[in-house]
C-alpha positions in Angstrom: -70.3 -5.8 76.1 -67.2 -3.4 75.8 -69.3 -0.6 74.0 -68.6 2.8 75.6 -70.9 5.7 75.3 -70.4 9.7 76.8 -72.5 11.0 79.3 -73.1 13.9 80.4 -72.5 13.8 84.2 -71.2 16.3 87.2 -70.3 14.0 90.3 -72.4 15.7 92.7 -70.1 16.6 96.0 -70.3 14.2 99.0 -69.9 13.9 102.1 -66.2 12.6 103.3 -67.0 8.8 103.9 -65.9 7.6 107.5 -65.5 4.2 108.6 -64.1 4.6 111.9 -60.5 5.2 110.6 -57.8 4.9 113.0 -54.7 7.3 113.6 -53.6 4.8 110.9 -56.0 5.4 108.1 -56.5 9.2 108.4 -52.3 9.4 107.9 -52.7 7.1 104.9 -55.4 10.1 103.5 -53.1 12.5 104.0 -50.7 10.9 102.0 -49.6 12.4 98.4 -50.3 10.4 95.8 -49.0 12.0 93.2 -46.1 10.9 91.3 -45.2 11.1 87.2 -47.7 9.6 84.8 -46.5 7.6 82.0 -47.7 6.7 79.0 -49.8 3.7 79.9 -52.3 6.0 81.4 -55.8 6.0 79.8 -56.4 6.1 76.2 -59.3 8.5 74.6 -61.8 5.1 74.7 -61.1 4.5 78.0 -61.2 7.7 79.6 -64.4 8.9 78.3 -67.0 9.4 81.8 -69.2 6.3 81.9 -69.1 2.6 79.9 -72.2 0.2 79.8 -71.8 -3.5 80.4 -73.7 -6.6 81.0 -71.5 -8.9 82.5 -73.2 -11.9 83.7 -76.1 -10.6 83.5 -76.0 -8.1 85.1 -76.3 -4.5 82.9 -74.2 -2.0 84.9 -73.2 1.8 84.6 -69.8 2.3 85.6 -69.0 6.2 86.1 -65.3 7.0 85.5 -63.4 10.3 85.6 -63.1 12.0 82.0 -59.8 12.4 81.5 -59.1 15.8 78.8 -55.3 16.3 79.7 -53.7 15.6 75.7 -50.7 14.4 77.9 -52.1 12.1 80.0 -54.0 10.2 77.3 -50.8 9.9 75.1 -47.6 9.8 76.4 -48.4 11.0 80.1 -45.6 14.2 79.5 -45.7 17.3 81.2 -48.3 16.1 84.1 -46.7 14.6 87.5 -50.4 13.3 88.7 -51.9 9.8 88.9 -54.9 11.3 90.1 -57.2 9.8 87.4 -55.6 6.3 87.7 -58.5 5.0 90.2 -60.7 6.5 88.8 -60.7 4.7 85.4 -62.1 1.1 84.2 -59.5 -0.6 83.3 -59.5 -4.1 81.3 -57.7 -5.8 84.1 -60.7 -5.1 86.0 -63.6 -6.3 83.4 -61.2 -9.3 82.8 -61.1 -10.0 86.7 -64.7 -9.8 86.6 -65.3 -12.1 84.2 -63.1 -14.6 85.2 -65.3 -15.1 88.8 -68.4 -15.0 86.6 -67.2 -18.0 84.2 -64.9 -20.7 86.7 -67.1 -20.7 89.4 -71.2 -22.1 89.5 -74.4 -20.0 89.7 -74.7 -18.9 93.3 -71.1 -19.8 94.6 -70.7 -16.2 95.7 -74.2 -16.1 97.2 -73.2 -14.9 101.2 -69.7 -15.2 100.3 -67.1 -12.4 102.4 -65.0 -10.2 99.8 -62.8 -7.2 99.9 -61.7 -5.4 97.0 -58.2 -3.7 97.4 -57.7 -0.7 95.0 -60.9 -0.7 94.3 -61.1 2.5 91.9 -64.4 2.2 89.8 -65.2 -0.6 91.8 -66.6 -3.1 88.8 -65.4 -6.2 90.3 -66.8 -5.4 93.5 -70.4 -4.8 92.7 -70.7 -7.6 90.7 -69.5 -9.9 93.2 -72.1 -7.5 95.6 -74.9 -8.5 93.0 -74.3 -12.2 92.7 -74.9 -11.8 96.6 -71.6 -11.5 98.4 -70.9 -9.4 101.5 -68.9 -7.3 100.1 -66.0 -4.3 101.3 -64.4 -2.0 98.9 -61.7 -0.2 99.7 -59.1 2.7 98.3 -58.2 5.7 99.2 -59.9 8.3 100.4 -60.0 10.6 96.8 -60.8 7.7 95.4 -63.8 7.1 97.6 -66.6 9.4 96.0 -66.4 7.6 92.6 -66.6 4.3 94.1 -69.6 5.5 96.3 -71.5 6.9 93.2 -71.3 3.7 91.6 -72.1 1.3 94.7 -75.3 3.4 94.7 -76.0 3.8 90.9 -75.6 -0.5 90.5 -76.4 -1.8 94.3 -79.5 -0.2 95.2 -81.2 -3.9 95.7 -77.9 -5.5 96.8 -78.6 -7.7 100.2 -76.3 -7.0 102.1 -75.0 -3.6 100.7 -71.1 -3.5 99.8 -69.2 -1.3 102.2 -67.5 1.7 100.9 -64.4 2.5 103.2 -60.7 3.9 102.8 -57.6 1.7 103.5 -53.9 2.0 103.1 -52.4 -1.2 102.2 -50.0 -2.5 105.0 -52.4 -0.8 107.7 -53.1 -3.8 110.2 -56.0 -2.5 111.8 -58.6 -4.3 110.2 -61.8 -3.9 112.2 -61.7 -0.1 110.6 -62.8 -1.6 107.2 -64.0 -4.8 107.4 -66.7 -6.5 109.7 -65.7 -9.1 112.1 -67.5 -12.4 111.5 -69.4 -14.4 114.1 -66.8 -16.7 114.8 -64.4 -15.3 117.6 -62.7 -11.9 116.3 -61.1 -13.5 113.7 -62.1 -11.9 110.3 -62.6 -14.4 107.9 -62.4 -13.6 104.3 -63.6 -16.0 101.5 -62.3 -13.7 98.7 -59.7 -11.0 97.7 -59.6 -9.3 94.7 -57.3 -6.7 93.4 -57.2 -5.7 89.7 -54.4 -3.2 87.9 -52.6 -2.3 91.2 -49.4 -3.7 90.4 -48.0 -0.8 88.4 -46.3 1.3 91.4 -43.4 -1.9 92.6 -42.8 0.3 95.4 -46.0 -0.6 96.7 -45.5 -4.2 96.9 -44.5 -4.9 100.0 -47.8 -3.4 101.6 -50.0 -4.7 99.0 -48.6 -8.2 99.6 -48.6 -7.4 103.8 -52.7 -6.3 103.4 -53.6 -9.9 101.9 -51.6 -11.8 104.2 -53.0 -10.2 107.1 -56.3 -10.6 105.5 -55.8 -14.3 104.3 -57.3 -17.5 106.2 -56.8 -20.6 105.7 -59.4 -20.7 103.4 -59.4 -17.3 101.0 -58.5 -17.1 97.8 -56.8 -13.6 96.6 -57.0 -12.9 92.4 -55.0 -10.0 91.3 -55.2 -9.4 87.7 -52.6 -7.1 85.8 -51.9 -5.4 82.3 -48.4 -6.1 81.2 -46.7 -2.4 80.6 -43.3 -3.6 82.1 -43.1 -0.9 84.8 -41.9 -4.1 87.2 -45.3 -5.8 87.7 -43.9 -8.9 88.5 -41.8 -8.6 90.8 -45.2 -8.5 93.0 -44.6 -12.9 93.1 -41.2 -11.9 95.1 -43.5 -9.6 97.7 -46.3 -11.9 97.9 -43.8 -15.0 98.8 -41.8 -13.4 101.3 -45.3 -12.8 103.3 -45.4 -16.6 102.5 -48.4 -17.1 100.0 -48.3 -19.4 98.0 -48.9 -17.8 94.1 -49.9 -19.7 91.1 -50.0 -18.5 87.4 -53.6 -18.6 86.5 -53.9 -20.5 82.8 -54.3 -17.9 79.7 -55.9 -20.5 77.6 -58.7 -20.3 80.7 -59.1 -16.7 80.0 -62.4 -15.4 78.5 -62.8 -15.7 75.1 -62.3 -11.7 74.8 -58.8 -11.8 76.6 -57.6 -15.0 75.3 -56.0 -13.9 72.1 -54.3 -11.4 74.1 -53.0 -13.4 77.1 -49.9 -12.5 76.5 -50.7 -9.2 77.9 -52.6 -9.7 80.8 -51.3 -11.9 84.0 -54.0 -13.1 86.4 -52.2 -14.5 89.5 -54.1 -16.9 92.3 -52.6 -16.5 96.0 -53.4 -18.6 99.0 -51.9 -19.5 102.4 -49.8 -22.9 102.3 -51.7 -25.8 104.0 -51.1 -25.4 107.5 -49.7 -21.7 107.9 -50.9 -20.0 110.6 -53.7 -17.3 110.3 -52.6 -14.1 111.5 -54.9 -12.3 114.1 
């Protein structure tokens, strides 16, 4: 299922995607985001523009950015842009997506709520959208016409249809990105998935701040991570001073594909402690 095969494809331009951003999302856009690249950066596999998988099931086109820059692919010298970061499938994510595919029963994620944070390529997302969950993707705004093209290329008969929308972690102004439920104004969230967004520790803080603002008493955050000792763990510290509660998810559970190489891959489960408070 990890076969890879080139295409050739020009990502038509689109539209800027709104989704009634605030003050507080359209200063997150304008943002930089570049900073150095290293050498963990794509290799010439990885980056090439589209991989084929069946995952569950479900056969899926996942449209990624080539990435030609010698540098980048090797040792990331001579380059100071992360640009292409999002917009490559990363193992994290197919190991992320498998994980929710084999612990949990047919249909649990039928009319389930979930937002994706750092979205990039968006794998996880859409196949939680095709096992029928409600689901929000989010990243940042030059992120946002890849993910598009591959909600539309994979979700076309998706009911409902994920949401596409930008968000900058730590913004508290939730109603921008994700759709109230029916039960007072309180947004209620069933799952929250993050996959390879550990590598900037910098970043922690808001990352850790977005799912506790987005946690119930009820939601279950994954976040799934390559080891390339750049700091990733250090996230646990971020996560428990928001007061989550975060548990080592078993290697041995991992999918027979990622089990020999649990050592390099951390997949972390983070919930509210019984009785915390649900922030409005």
């Amino acid at each position: 299922i990890f076969s890879t095969f080139s295409l050739v494809f020009t990502l038509a331009q689109m539209d800027h995607l709104s989704c009634g951003r605030s003050a507080e999302h359209q200063a997150c856009e304008e943002r930089p985001h570049r900073r150095r690249a290293r050498k963990w950066l794509p290799s010439r596999a990885q980056a090439r523009p589209s991989r084929l998988l069946t995952l569950g099931g479900h056969k899926l086109s996942i449209l990624q950015e080539e990435v030609r820059d010698e540098a980048v692919l090797t040792a990331g010298e001579g380059t100071d842009s992360l640009d292409s970061v999002g917009k490559v499938l990363w193992h994290g994510e197919i190991l992320l997506t498998q994980l929710l595919l084999l612990h949990y029963p047919p249909g649990h994620w039928q009319g389930k709520r979930v937002v994706e944070l750092g979205a990039g390529t968006g794998l996880a997302g859409i196949v939680m959208a095709r096992e029928g969950a409600d689901c929000t993707l989010t990243d940042l705004s030059h992120i946002l016409p890849l993910l598009r093209h591959n909600v539309d290329a994979n979700c076309s008969e998706c009911q409902p249809r994920p949401e596409v929308c930008c968000y900058c972690w730590g913004a508290e102004d939730l109603d921008a990105f994700v759709r109230p439920s029916a039960i007072g104004n309180r947004v209620e969230i069933d799952l929250i998935i993050a996959a390879d967004t550990v590598y900037l520790p910098d970043q922690h803080g808001a990352l850790a701040r977005s799912i506790r603002l987005l946690s119930g008493p009820t939601t279950e955050t994954f976040i799934t991570f390559q080891r390339r000792r750049r700091g990733e763990d250090r996230i646990v510290a971020a996560l428990e001073a928001e007061g989550l509660v975060v548990a080592l998810f078993p290697r041995d559970l991992f999918p027979p594909a990622y089990r020999h190489r649990g050592d390099k891959f951390t997949v972390f489960r983070i919930t509210l402690p019984v009785g915390a408070v649900t922030e409005s």
